[in-house]
PyMOL Python script that loads the backbone (N, CA, C, O; Angstrom):
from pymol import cmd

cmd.read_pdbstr("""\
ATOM      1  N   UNK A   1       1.391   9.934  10.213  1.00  0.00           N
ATOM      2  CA  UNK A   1       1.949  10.531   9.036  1.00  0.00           C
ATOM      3  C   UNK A   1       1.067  10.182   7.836  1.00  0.00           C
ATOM      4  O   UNK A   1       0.616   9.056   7.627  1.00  0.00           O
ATOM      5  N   UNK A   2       0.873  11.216   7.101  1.00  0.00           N
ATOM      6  CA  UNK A   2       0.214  10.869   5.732  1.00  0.00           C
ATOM      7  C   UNK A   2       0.901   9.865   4.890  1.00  0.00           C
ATOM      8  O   UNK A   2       2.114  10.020   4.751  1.00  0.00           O
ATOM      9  N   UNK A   3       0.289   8.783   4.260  1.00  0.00           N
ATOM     10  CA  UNK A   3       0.871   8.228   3.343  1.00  0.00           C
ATOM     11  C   UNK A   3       0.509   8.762   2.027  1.00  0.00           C
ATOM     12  O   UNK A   3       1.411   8.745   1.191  1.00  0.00           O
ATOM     13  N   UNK A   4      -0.219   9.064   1.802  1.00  0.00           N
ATOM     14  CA  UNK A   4      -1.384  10.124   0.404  1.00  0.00           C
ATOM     15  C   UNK A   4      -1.956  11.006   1.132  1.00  0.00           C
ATOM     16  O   UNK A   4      -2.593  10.952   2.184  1.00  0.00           O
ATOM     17  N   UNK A   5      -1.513  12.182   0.134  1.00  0.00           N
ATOM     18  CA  UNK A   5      -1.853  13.483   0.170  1.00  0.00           C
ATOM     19  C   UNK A   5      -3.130  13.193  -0.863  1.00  0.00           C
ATOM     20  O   UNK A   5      -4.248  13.607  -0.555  1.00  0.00           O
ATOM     21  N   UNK A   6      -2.967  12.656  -1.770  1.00  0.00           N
ATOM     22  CA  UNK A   6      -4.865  13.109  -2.749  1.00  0.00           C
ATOM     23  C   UNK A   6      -5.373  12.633  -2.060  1.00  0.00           C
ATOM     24  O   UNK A   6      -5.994  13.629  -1.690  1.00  0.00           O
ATOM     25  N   UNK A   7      -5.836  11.665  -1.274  1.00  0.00           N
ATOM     26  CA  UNK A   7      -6.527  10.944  -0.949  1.00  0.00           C
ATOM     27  C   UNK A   7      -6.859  10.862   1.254  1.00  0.00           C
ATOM     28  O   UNK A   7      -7.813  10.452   1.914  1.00  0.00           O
ATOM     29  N   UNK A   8      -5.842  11.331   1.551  1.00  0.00           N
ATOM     30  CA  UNK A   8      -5.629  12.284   2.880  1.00  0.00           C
ATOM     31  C   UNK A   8      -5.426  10.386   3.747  1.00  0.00           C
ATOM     32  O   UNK A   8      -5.953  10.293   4.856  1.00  0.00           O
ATOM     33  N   UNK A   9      -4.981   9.579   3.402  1.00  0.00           N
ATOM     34  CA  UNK A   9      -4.784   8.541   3.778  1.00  0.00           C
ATOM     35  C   UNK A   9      -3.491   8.377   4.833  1.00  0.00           C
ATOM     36  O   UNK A   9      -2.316   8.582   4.526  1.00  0.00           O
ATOM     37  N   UNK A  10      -4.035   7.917   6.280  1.00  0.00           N
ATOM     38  CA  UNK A  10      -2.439   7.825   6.472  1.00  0.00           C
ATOM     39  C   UNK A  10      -1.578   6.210   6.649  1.00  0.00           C
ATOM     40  O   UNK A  10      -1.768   5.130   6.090  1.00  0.00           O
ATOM     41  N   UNK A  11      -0.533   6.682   7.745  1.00  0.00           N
ATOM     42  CA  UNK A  11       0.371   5.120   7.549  1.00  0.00           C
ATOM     43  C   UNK A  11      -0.569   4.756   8.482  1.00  0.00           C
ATOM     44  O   UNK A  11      -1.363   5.354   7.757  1.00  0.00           O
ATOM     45  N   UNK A  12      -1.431   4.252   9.624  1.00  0.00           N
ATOM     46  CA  UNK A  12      -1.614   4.125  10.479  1.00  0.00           C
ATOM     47  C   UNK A  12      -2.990   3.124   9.751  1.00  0.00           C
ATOM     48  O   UNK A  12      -3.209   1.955  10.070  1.00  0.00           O
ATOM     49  N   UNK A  13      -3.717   3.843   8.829  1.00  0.00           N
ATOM     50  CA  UNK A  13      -4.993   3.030   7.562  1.00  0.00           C
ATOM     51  C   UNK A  13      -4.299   2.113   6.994  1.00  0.00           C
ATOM     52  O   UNK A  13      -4.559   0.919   6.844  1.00  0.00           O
ATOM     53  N   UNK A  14      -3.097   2.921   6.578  1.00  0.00           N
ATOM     54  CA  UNK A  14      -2.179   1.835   5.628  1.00  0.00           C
ATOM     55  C   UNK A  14      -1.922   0.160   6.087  1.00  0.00           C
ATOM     56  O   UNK A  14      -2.014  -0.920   5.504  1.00  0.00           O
ATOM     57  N   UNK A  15      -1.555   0.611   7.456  1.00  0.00           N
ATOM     58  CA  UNK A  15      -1.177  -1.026   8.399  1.00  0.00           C
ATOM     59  C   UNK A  15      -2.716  -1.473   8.948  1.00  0.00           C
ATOM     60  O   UNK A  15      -3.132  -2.628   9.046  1.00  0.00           O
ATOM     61  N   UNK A  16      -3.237  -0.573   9.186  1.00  0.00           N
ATOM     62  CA  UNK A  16      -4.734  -1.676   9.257  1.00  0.00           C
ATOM     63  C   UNK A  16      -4.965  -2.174   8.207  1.00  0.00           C
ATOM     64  O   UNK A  16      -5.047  -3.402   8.243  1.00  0.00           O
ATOM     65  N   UNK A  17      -5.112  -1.687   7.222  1.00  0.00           N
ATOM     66  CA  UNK A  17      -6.187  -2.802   6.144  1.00  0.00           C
ATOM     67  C   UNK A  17      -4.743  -4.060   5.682  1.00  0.00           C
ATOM     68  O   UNK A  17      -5.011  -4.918   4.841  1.00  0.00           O
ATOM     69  N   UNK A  18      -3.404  -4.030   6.271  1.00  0.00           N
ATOM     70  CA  UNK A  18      -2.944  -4.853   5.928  1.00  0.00           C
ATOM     71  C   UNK A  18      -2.675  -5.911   6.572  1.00  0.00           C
ATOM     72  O   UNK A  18      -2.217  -6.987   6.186  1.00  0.00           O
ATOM     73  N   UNK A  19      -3.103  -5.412   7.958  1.00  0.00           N
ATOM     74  CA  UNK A  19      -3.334  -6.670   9.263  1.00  0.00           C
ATOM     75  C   UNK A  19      -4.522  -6.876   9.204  1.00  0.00           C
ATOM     76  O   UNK A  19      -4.995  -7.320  10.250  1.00  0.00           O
ATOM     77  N   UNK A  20      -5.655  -6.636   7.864  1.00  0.00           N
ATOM     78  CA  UNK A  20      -6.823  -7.338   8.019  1.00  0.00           C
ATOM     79  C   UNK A  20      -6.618  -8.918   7.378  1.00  0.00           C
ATOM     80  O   UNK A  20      -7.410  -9.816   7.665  1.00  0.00           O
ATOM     81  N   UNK A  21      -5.614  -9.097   6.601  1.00  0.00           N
ATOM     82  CA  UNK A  21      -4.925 -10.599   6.142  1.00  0.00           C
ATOM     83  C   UNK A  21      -4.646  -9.879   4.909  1.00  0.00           C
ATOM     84  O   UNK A  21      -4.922  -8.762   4.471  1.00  0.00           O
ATOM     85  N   UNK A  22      -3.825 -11.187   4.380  1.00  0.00           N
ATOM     86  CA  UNK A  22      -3.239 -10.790   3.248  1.00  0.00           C
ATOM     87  C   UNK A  22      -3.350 -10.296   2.231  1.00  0.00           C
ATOM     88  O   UNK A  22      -4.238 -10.734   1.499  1.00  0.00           O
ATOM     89  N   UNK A  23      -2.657  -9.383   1.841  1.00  0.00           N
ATOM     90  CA  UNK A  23      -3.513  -8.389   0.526  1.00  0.00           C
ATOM     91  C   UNK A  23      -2.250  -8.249  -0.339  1.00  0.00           C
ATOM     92  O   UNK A  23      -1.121  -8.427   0.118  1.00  0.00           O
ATOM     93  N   UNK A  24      -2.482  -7.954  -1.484  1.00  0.00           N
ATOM     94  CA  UNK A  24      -1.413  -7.117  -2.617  1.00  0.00           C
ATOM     95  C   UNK A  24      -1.329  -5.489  -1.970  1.00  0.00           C
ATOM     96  O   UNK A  24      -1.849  -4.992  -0.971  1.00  0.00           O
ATOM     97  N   UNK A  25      -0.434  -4.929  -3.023  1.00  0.00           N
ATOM     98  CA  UNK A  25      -0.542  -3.545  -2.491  1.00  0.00           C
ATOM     99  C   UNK A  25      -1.962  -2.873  -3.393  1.00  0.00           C
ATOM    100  O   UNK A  25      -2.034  -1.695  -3.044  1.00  0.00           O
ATOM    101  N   UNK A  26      -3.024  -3.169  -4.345  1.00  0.00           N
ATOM    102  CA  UNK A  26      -4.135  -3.084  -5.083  1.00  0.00           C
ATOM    103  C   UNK A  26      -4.918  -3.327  -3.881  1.00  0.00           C
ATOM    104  O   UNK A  26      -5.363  -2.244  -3.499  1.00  0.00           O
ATOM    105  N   UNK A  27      -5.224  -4.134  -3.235  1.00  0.00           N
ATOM    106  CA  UNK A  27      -5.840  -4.761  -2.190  1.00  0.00           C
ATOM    107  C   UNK A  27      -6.229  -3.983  -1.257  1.00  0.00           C
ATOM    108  O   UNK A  27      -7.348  -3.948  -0.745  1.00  0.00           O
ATOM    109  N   UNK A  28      -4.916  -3.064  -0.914  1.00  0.00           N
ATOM    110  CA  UNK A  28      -5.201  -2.370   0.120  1.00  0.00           C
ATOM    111  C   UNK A  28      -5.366  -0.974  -0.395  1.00  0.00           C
ATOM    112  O   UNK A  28      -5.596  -0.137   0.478  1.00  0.00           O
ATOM    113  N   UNK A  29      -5.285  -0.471  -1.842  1.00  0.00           N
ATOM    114  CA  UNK A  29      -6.317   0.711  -2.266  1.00  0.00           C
ATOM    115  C   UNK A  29      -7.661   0.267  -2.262  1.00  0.00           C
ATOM    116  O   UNK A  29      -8.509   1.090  -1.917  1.00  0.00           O
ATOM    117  N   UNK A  30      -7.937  -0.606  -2.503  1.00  0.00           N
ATOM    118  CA  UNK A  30      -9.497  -1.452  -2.546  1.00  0.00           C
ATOM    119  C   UNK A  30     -10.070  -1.269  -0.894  1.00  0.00           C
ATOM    120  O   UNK A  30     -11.208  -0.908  -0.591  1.00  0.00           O
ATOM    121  N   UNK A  31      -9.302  -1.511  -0.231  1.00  0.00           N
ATOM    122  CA  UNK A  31      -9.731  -1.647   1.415  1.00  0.00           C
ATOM    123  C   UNK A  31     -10.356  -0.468   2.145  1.00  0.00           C
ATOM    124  O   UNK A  31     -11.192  -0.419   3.048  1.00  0.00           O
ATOM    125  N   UNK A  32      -9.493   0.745   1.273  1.00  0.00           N
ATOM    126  CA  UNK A  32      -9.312   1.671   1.452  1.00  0.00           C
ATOM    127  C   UNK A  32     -10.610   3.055   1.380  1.00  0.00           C
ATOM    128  O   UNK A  32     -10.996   4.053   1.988  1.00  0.00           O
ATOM    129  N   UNK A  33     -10.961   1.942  -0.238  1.00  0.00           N
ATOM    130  CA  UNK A  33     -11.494   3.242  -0.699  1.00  0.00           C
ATOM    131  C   UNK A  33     -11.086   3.581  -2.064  1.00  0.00           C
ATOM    132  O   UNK A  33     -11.882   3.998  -2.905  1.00  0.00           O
ATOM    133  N   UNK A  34     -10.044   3.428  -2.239  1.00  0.00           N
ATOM    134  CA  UNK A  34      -9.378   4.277  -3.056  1.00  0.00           C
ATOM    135  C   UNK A  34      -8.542   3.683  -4.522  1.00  0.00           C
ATOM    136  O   UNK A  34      -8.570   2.486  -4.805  1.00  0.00           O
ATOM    137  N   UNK A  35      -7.866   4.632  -5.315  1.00  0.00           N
ATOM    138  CA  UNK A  35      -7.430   3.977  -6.175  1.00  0.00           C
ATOM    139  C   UNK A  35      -6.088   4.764  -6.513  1.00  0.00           C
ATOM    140  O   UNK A  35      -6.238   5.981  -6.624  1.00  0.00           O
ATOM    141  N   UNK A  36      -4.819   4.275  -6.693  1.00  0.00           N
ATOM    142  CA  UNK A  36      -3.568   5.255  -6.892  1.00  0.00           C
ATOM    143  C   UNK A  36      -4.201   6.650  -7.715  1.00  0.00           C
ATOM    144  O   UNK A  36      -4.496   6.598  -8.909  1.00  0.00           O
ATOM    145  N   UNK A  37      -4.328   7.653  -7.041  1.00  0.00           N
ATOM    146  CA  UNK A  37      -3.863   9.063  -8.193  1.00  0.00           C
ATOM    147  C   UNK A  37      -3.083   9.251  -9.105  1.00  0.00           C
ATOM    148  O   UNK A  37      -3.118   8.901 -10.285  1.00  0.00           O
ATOM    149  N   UNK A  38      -1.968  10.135  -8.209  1.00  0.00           N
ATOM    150  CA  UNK A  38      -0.460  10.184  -8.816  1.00  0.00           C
ATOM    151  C   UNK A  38       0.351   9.946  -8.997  1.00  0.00           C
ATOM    152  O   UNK A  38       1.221  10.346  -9.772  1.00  0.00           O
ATOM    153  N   UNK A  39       0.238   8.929  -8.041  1.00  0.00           N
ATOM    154  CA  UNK A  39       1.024   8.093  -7.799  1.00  0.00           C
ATOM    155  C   UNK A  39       2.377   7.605  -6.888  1.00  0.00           C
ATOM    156  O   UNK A  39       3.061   6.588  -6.784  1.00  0.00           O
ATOM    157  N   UNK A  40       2.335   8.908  -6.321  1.00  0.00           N
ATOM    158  CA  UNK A  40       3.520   9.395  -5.474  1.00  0.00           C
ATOM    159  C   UNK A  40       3.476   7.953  -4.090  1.00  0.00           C
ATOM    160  O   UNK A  40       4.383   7.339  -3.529  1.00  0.00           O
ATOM    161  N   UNK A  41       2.270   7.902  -4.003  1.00  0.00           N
ATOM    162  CA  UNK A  41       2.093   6.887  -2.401  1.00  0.00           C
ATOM    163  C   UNK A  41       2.378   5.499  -2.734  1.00  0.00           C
ATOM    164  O   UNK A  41       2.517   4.697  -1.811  1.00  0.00           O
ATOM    165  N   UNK A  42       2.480   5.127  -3.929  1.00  0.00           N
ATOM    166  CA  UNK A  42       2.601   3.827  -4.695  1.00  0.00           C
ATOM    167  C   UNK A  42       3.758   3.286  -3.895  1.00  0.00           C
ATOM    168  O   UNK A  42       3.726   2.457  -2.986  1.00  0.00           O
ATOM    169  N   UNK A  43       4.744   3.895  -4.396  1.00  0.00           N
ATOM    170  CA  UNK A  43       5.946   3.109  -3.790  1.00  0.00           C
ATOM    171  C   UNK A  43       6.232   2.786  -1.632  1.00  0.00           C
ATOM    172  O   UNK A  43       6.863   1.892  -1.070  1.00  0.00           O
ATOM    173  N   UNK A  44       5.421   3.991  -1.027  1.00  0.00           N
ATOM    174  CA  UNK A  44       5.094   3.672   0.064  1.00  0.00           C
ATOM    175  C   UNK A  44       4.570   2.734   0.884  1.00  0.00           C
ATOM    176  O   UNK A  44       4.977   2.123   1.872  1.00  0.00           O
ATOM    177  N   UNK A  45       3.217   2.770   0.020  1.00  0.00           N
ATOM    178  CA  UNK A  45       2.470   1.275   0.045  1.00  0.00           C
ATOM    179  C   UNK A  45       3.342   0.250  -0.127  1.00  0.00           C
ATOM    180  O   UNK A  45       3.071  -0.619   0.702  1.00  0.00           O
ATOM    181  N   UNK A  46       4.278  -0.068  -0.821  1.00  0.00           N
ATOM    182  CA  UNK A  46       4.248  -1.189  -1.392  1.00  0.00           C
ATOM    183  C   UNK A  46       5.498  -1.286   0.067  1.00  0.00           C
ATOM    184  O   UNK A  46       5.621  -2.260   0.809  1.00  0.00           O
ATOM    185  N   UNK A  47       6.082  -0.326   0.125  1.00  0.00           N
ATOM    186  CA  UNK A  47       7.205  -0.851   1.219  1.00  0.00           C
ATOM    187  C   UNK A  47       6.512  -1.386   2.619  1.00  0.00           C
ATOM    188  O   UNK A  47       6.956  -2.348   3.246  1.00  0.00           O
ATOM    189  N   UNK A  48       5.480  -0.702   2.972  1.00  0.00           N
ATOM    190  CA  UNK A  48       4.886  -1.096   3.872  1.00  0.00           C
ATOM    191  C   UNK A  48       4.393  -2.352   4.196  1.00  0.00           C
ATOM    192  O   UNK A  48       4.533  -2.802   5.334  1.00  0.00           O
ATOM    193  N   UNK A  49       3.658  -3.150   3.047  1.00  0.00           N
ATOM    194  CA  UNK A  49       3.030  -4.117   2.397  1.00  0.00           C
ATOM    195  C   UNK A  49       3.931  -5.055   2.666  1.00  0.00           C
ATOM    196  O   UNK A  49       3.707  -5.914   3.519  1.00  0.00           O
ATOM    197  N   UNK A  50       5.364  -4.989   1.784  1.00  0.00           N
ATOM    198  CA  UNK A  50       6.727  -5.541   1.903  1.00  0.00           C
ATOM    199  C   UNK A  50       7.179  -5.775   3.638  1.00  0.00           C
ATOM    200  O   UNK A  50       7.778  -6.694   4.198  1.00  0.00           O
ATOM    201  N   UNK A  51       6.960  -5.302   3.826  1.00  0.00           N
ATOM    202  CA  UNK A  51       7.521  -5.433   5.401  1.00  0.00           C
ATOM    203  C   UNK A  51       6.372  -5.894   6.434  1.00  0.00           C
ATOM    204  O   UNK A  51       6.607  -6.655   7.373  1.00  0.00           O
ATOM    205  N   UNK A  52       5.414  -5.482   6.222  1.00  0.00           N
ATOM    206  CA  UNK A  52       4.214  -6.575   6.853  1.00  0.00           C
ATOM    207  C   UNK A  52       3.839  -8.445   5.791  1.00  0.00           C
ATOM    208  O   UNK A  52       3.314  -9.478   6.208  1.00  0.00           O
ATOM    209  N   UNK A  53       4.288  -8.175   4.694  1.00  0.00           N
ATOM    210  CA  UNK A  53       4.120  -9.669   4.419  1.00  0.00           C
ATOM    211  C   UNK A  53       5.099 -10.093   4.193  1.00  0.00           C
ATOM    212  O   UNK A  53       5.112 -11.322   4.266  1.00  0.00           O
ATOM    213  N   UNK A  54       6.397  -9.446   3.817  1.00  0.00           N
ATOM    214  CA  UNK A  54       7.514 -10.272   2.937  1.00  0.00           C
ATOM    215  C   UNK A  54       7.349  -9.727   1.528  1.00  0.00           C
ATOM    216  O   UNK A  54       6.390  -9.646   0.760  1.00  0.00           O
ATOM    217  N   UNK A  55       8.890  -9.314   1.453  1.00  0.00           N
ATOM    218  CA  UNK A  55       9.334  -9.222  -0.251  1.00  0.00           C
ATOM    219  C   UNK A  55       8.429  -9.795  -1.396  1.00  0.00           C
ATOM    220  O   UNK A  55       7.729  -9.257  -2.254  1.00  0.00           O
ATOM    221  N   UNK A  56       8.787 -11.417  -0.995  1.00  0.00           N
ATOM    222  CA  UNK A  56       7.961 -12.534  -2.129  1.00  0.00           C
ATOM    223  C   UNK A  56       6.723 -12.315  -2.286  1.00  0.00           C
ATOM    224  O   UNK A  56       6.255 -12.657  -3.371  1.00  0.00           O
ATOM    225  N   UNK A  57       5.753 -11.650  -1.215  1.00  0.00           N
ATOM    226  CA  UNK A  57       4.292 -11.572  -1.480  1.00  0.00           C
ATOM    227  C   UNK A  57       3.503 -10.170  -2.176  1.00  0.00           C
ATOM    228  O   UNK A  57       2.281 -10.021  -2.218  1.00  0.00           O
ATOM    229  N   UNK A  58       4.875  -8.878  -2.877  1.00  0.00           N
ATOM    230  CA  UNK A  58       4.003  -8.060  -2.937  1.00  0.00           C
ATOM    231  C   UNK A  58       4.023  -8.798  -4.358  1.00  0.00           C
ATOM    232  O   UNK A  58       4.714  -9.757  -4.703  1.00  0.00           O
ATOM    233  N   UNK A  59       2.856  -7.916  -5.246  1.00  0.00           N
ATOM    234  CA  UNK A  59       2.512  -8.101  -6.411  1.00  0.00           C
ATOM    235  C   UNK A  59       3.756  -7.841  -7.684  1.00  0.00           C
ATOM    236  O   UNK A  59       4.370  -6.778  -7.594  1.00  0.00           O
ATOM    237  N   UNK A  60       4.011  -8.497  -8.492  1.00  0.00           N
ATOM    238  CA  UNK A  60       5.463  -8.463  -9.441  1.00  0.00           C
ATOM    239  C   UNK A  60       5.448  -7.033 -10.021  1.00  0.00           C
ATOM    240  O   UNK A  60       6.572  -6.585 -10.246  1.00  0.00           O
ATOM    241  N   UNK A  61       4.305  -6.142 -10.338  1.00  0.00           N
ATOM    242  CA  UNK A  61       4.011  -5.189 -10.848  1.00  0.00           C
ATOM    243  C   UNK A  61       4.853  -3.656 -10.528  1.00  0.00           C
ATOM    244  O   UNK A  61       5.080  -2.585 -11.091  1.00  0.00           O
ATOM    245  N   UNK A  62       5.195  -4.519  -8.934  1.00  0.00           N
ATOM    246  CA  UNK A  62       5.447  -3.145  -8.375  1.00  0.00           C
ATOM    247  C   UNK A  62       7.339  -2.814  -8.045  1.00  0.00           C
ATOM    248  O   UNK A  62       7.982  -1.937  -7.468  1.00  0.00           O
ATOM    249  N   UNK A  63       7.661  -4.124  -8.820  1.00  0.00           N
ATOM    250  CA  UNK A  63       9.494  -3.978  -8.963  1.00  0.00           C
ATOM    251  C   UNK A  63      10.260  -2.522  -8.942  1.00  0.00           C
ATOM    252  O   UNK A  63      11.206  -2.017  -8.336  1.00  0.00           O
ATOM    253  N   UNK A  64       9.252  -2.115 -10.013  1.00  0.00           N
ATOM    254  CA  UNK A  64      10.191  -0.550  -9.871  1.00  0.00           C
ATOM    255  C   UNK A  64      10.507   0.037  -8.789  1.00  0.00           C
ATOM    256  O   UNK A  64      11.457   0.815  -8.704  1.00  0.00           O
ATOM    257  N   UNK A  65       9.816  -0.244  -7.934  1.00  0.00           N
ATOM    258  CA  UNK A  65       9.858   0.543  -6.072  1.00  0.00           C
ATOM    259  C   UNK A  65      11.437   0.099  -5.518  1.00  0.00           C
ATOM    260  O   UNK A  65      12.174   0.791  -4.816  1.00  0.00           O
ATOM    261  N   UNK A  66      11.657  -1.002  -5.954  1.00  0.00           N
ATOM    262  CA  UNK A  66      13.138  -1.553  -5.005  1.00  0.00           C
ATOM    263  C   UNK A  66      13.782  -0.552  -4.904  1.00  0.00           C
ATOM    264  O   UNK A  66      14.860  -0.569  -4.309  1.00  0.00           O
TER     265      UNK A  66
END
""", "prot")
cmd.dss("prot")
cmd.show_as("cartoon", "prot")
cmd.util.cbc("prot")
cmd.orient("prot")
């Protein structure tokens, strides 16, 4: 499944660069390639991120997603 449409990224990139060790959800646009567009995938990432590291480890920035 796509996680970003600008950027044609899917979930499958998403969980690799986050089982490469620990990252923010920035980290893994960096891993990537890439940098948020529109922003639409933001909150995706971050759930993903959230659930491969734990709540406590994404970046404080990204609260609005809860």
């Amino acid at each position: 499944m796509y996680v970003c449409a600008c950027h044609g990224f899917t979930e499958k990139q998403v969980n690799q660069a986050v089982s490469e060790g620990p990252c923010s959800v920035a980290e893994v646009y960096r891993r990537l390639g890439e940098t948020p567009q529109c922003g639409k995938c933001v909150c995706a990432v971050v759930d993903m991120v959230r659930g491969a590291r734990g709540v406590d480890q994404v970046s404080a920035g990204m609260q609005a997603c809860a």
